[in-house]
VEXDREN-2710 file (C-alpha; in Angstrom, 1 decimal):
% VEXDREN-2710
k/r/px/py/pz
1/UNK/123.5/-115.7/80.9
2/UNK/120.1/-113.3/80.9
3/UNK/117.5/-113.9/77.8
4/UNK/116.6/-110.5/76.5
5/UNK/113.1/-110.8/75.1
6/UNK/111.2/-109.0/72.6
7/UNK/107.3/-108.7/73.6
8/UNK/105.6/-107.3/71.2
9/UNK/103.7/-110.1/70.7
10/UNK/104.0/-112.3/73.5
11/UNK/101.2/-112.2/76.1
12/UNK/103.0/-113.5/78.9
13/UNK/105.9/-111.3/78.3
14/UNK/103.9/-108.1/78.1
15/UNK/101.8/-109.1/81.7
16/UNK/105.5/-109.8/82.9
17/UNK/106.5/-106.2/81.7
18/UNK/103.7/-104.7/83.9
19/UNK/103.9/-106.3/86.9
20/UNK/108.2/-106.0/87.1
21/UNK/107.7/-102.9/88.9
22/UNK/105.8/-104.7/91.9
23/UNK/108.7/-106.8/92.3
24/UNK/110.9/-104.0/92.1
25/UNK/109.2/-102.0/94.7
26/UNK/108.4/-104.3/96.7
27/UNK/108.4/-102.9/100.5
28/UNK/109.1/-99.1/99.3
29/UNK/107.1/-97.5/101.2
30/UNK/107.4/-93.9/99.0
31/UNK/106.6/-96.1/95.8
32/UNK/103.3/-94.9/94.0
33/UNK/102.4/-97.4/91.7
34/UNK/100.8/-96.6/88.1
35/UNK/98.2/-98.3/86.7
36/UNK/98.7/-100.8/84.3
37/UNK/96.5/-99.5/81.8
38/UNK/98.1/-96.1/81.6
39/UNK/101.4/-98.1/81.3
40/UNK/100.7/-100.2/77.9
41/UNK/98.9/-97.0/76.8
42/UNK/101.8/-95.3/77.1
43/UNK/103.6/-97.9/75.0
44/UNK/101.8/-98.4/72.4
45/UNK/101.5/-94.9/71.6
46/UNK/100.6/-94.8/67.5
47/UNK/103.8/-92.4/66.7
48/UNK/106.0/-94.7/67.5
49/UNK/104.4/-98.1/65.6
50/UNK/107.1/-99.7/64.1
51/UNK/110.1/-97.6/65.6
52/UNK/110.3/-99.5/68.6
53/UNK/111.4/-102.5/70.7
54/UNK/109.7/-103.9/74.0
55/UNK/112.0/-106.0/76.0
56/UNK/112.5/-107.8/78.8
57/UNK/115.6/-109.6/80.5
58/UNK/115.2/-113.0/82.0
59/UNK/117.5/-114.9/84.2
60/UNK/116.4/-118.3/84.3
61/UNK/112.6/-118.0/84.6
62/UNK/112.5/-114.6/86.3
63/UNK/111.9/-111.1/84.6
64/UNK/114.6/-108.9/86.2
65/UNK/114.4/-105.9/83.8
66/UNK/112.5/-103.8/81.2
67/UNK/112.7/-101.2/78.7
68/UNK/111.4/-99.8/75.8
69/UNK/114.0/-98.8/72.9
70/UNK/111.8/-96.3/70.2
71/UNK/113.4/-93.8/67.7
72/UNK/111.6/-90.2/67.4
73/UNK/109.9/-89.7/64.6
74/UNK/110.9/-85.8/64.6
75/UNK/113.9/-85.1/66.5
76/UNK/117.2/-84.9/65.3
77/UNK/120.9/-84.6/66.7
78/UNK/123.1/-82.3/65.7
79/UNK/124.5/-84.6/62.8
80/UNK/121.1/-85.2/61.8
81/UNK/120.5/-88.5/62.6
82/UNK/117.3/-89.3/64.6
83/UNK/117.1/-89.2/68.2
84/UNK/116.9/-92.6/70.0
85/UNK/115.0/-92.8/73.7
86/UNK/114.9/-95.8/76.2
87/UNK/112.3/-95.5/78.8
88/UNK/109.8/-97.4/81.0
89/UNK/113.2/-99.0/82.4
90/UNK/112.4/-100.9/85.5
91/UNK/114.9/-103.7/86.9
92/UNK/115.8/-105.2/89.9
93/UNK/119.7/-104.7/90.8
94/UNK/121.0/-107.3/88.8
95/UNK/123.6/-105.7/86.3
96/UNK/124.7/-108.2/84.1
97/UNK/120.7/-108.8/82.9
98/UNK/120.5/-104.6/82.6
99/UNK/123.7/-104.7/80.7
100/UNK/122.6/-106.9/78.4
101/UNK/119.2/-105.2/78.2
102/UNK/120.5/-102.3/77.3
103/UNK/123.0/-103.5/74.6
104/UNK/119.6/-104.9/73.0
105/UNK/118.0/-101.6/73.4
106/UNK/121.5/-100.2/72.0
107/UNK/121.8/-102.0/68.9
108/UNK/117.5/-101.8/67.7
109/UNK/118.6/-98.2/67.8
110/UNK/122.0/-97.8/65.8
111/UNK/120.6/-100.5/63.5
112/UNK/117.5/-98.4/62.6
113/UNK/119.6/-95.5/61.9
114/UNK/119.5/-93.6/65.4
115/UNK/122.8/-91.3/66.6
116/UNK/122.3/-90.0/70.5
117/UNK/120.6/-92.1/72.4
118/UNK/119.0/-90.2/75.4
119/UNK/117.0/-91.6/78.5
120/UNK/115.6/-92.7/80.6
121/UNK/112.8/-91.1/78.3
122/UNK/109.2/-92.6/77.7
123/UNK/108.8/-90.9/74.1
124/UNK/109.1/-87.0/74.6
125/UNK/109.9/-84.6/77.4
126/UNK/105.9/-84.3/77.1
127/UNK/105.6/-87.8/79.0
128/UNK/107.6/-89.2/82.4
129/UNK/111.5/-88.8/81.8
130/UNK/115.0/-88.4/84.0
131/UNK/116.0/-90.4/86.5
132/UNK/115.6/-89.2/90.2
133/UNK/118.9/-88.8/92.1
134/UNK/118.0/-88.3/95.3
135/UNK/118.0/-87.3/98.2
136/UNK/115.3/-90.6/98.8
137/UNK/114.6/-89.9/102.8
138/UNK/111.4/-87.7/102.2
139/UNK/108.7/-89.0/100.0
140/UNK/108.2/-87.9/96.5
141/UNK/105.5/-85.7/95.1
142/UNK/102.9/-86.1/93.1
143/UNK/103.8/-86.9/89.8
144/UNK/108.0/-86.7/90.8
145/UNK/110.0/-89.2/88.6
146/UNK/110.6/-92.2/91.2
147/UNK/112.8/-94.8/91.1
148/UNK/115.5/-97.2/93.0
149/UNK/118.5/-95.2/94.0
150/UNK/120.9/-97.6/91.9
151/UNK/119.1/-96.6/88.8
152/UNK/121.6/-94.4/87.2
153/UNK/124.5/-96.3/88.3
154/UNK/123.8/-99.0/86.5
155/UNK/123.4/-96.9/83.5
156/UNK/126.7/-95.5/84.0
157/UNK/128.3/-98.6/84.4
158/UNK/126.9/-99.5/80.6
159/UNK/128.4/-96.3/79.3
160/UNK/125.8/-93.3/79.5
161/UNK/126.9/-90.0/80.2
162/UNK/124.8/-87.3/81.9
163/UNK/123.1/-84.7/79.1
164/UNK/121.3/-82.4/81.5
165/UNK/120.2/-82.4/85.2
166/UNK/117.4/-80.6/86.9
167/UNK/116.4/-80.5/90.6
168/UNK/113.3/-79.0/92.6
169/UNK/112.7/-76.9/95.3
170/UNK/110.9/-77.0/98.5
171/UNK/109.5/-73.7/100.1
172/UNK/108.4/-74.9/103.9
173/UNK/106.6/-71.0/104.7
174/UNK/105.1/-69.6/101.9
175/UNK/104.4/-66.4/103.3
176/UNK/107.4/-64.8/103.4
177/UNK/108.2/-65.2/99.5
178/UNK/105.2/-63.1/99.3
179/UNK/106.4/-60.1/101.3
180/UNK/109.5/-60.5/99.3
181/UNK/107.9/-61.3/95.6
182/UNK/104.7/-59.0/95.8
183/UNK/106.3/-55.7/94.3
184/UNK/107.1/-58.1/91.5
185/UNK/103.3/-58.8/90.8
186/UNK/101.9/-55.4/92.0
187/UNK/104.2/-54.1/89.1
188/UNK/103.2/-56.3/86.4
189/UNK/99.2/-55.4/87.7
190/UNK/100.0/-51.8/87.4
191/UNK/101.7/-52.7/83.3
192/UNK/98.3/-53.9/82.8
193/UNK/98.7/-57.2/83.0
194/UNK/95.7/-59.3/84.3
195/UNK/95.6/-62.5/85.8
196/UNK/92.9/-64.8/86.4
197/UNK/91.9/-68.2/87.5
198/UNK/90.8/-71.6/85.2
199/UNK/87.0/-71.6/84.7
200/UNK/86.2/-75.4/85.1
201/UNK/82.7/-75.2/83.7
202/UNK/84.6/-74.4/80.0
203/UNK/87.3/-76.7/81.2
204/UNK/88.0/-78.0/77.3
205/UNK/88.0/-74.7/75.7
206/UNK/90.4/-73.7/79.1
207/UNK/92.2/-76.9/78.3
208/UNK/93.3/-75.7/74.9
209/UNK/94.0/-72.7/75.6
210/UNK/96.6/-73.9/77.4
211/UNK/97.6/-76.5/74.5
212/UNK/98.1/-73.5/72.7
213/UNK/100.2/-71.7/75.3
214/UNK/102.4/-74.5/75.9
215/UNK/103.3/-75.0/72.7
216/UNK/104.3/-71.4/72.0
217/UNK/106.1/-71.2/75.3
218/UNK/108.0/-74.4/75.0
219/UNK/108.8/-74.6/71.5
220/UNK/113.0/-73.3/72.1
221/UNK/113.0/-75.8/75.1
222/UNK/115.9/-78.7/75.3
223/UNK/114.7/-81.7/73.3
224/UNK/111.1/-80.1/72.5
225/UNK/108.7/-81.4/69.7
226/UNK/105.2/-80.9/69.1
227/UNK/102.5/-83.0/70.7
228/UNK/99.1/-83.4/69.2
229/UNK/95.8/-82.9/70.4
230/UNK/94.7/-85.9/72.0
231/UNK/97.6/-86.4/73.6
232/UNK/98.1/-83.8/75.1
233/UNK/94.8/-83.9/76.6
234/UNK/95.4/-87.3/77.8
235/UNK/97.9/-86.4/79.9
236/UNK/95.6/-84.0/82.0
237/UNK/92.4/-86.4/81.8
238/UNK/93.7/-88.1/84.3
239/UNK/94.2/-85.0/87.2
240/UNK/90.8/-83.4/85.6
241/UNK/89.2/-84.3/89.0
242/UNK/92.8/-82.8/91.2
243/UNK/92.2/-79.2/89.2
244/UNK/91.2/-76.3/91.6
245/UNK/90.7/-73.1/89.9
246/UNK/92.4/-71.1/91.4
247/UNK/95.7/-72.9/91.6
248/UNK/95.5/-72.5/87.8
249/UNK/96.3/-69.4/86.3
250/UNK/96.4/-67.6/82.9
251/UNK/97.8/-64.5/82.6
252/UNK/96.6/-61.8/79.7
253/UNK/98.6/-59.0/78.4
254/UNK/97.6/-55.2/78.4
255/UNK/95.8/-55.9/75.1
256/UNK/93.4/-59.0/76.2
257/UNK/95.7/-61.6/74.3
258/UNK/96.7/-64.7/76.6
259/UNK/100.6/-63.8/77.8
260/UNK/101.3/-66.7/80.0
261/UNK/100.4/-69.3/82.2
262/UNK/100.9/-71.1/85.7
263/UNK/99.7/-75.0/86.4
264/UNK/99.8/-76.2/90.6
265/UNK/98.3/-78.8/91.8
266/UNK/97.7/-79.8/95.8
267/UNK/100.6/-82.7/96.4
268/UNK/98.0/-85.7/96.4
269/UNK/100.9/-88.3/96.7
270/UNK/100.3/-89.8/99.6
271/UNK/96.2/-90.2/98.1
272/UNK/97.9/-91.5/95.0
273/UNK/99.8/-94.1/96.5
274/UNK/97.1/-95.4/98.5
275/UNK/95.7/-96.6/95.2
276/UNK/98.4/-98.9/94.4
277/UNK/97.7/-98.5/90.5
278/UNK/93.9/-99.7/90.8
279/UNK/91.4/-97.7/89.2
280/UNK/88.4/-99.1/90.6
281/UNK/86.3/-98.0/93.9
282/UNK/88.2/-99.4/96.9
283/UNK/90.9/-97.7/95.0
284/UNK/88.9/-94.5/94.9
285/UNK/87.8/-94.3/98.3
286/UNK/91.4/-95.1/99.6
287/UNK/92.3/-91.8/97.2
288/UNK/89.6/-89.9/98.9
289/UNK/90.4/-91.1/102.5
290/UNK/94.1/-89.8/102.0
291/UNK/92.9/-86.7/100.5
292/UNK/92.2/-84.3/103.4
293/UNK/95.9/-84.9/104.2
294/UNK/97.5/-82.9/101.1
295/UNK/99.5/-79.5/102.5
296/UNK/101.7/-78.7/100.4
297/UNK/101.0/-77.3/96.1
298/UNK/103.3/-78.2/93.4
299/UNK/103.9/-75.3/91.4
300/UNK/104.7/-77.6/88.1
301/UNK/104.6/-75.4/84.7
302/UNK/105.5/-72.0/84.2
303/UNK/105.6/-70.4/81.4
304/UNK/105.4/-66.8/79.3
305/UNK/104.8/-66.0/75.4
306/UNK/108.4/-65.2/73.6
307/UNK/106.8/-61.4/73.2
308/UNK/106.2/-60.9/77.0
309/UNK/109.1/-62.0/78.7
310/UNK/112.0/-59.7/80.6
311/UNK/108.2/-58.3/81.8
312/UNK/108.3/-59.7/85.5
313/UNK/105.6/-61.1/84.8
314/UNK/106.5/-65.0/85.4
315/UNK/107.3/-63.4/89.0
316/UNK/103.5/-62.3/89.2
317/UNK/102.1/-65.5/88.3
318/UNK/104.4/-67.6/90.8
319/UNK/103.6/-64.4/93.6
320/UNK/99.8/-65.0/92.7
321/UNK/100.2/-68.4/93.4
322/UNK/101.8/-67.9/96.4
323/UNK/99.1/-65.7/97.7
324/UNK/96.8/-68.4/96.9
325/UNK/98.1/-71.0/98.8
326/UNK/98.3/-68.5/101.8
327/UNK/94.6/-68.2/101.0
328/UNK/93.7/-72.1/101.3
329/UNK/95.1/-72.2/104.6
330/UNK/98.4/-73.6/103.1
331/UNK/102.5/-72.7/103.4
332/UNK/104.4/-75.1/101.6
333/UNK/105.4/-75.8/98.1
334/UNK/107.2/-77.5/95.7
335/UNK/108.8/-76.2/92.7
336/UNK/108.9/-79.2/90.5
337/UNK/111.6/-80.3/88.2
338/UNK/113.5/-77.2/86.7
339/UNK/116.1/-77.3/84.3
340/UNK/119.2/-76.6/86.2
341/UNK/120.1/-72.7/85.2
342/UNK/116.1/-71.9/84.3
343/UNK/115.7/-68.7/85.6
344/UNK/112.2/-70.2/87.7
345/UNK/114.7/-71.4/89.7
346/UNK/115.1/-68.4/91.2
347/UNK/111.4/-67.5/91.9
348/UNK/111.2/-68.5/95.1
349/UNK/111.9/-65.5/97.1
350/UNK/115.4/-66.7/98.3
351/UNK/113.4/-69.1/100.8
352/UNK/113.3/-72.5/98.9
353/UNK/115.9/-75.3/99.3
354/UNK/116.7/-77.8/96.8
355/UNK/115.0/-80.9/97.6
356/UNK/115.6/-83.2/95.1
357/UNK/117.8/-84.2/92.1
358/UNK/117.3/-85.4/88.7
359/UNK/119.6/-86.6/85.5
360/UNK/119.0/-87.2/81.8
361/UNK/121.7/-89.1/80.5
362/UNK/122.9/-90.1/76.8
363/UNK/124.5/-92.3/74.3
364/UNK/126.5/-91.3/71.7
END
C-alpha cells in the first residue's frame, strides 16, 4: 500500500518533492522544466505558514507523487467556509498512490475547517493553476500550464468535478485581424483615448502601475483575492529581462487617468526549455542560443478599469498589439488562457482557432 508522507521537515523528502517532476517528464520532449528554487519558493510562501500540508506518496522506496494541500487565508465559499487548494501535484501514473495522496490532501483540509476544495491550484489564480487538457501534439507556450495528459483523469477517478474551463487561441496571420479590428482602435483614438508603450528605464514605477491596474481590473474575477506587493512583483522579476516595450501597453483615458492595460510577451518556450530549470550560465547561454527562434507573442493579460469598459477600448489595445507584432516582422499569436465565455475571447478578428484546453476542478 503507498506511504503518504508529510515533508515539512524532512530533508530528503523535500529534495524528493523537487526532483519528482524529472522522473515524471522524463523523455517529454515539450516539458519545460522549473527551477527548483522557484519551486520551494513557491511553497513556502509566508501566507500560507501553518495552513498547509507537503506530501508525498511512496510505494516501496520510490516517490510516485506530490502535492501541496493549503487553505486560503481569505477566500470563502458560498457557505462561508474557507476555500481549500491542492497544487504543485506531480505524479507518475500510478492511481492507487494518487488516490491515496489525495485523500491525505482531502482530509488536512475538511479537518482544518475547509468546504470546496478547488485545484489543481498553487495558492491563488495569481500563481500557476488548471490543468492542461490538450490537444498535446504542438508544444506549449511560454508560461502554458503543462502537464501529463492523464492528469485530470486521475483526479476524476478520486471524485473532482470540473468548476471552470478555459482554452487559448492561436492566430497563425496576424495581419488580417488588423484590417478587420482597426476601426475598433481608430475609434477609441478619435474618443481620446491614448495608448502608449512601457518605459523600461522607470520599469518599477511602470511595474506598479500595473499592480495597481490589475487589481482594480480583476477584483470581480472568479476566485480573485488581493496579492501584495512583493509578490506580485516576484512574479514578473523573473521575465524582467523577456519585457519589450512595446509589446506592453497602458492605455489612458480622455482625462490622462490610466484606463487599461495589455501585457505580451515573444513565446521564448523553446529558449526556456533549453534551460532545463538551471539558473546558471550554460543555462543562460542555451536561453540565449534558442532565442532568435521565438515567432510567435503571447498576448497574456487584458484588462480595462470598471469605468471604461463597453468603450471598445480592450479591442484597441489587442489591435495595437496586433499592429505591433506586424511591425517586428512577426504574424502569429497566442491568446493565452481565457475564461471560457470572457468576451477577449472574441478579439481575435474571427481568425484565431482554439488551440488548447484547460480545467479547474473541485471538491465539495
Amino acid at each position: 500500500m503507498p506511504a503518504i508522507l508529510d515533508i515539512e521537515n524532512d530533508p530528503a523528502g523535500q529534495a524528493a518533492f523537487l526532483a519528482l517532476p524529472e522522473e515524471v517528464y522524463a523523455g517529454d520532449g515539450h516539458y519545460c522544466a522549473s527551477s527548483r528554487q522557484s519551486v520551494w519558493n513557491g511553497v513556502r510562501r509566508e501566507k500560507f505558514r501553518g495552513r498547509q500540508r507537503i506530501l508525498v506518496a511512496m510505494k516501496g522506496n520510490r516517490y510516485v507523487a506530490r502535492a501541496v494541500a493549503r487553505v486560503s487565508p481569505t477566500l470563502k465559499d458560498k457557505s462561508g467556509k474557507p476555500i481549500g487548494m491542492i497544487g504543485f501535484f506531480e505524479a507518475l501514473r500510478e492511481a492507487d498512490a494518487v488516490h491515496e495522496l489525495l485523500t491525505a490532501a482531502v482530509k488536512f483540509l475538511r479537518d482544518f475547517g475547509a468546504g470546496q476544495i478547488a485545484g489543481p491550484m498553487d495558492g491563488d489564480t495569481w500563481h500557476k493553476y488548471r490543468f492542461n487538457l490538450g490537444p498535446f501534439d504542438r508544444p506549449p507556450f511560454l508560461m502554458e500550464p503543462y502537464n501529463k495528459p492523464y492528469y485530470a483523469e486521475l483526479w476524476e477517478e478520486f471524485g473532482f468535478k470540473t468548476l471552470e474551463t478555459y482554452h487559448s487561441q492561436h492566430v497563425a496571420d496576424v495581419p488580417p485581424v488588423i484590417d478587420k479590428m482597426d476601426h475598433v482602435r481608430r475609434h477609441a483614438l478619435e474618443a481620446g483615448y491614448t495608448i502608449r508603450s512601457l518605459v523600461k528605464r522607470r520599469f518599477q514605477d511602470e511595474l506598479r502601475l500595473l499592480y495597481g491596474l490589475s487589481r482594480r481590473i480583476f477584483a470581480g474575477n472568479f476566485l480573485y483575492e488581493p496579492i501584495e506587493w512583493d509578490d506580485f512583483a516576484a512574479l514578473y522579476e523573473p521575465v524582467r529581462s523577456l519585457i519589450e516595450e512595446d509589446l506592453v501597453l497602458f492605455a489612458e483615458a480622455p482625462g490622462g487617468e490610466p484606463a487599461g492595460f495589455l501585457f505580451a510577451v515573444r513565446d521564448y518556450h523553446a529558449a526556456a526549455q533549453a534551460m532545463c530549470g538551471r539558473t546558471g550560465l550554460l543555462a543562460k547561454l542555451a536561453f540565449l542560443r534558442q532565442k532568435s527562434r521565438a515567432d510567435a507573442v503571447n498576448l497574456k493579460s487584458l484588462g480595462v478599469v470598471p469605468e471604461h469598459r463597453q468603450t471598445g477600448l480592450a479591442g484597441a489595445l489587442m489591435c495595437e498589439a496586433y499592429v505591433r507584432i506586424v511591425q517586428r516582422g512577426l504574424r502569429r499569436a497566442n491568446l493565452c488562457l481565457i475564461r471560457d465565455g470572457n468576451p477577449s475571447g472574441k478579439l481575435e478578428g474571427g481568425e484565431g482557432v482554439v488551440s488548447r484546453r484547460y480545467g479547474l476542478y473541485e471538491l465539495k
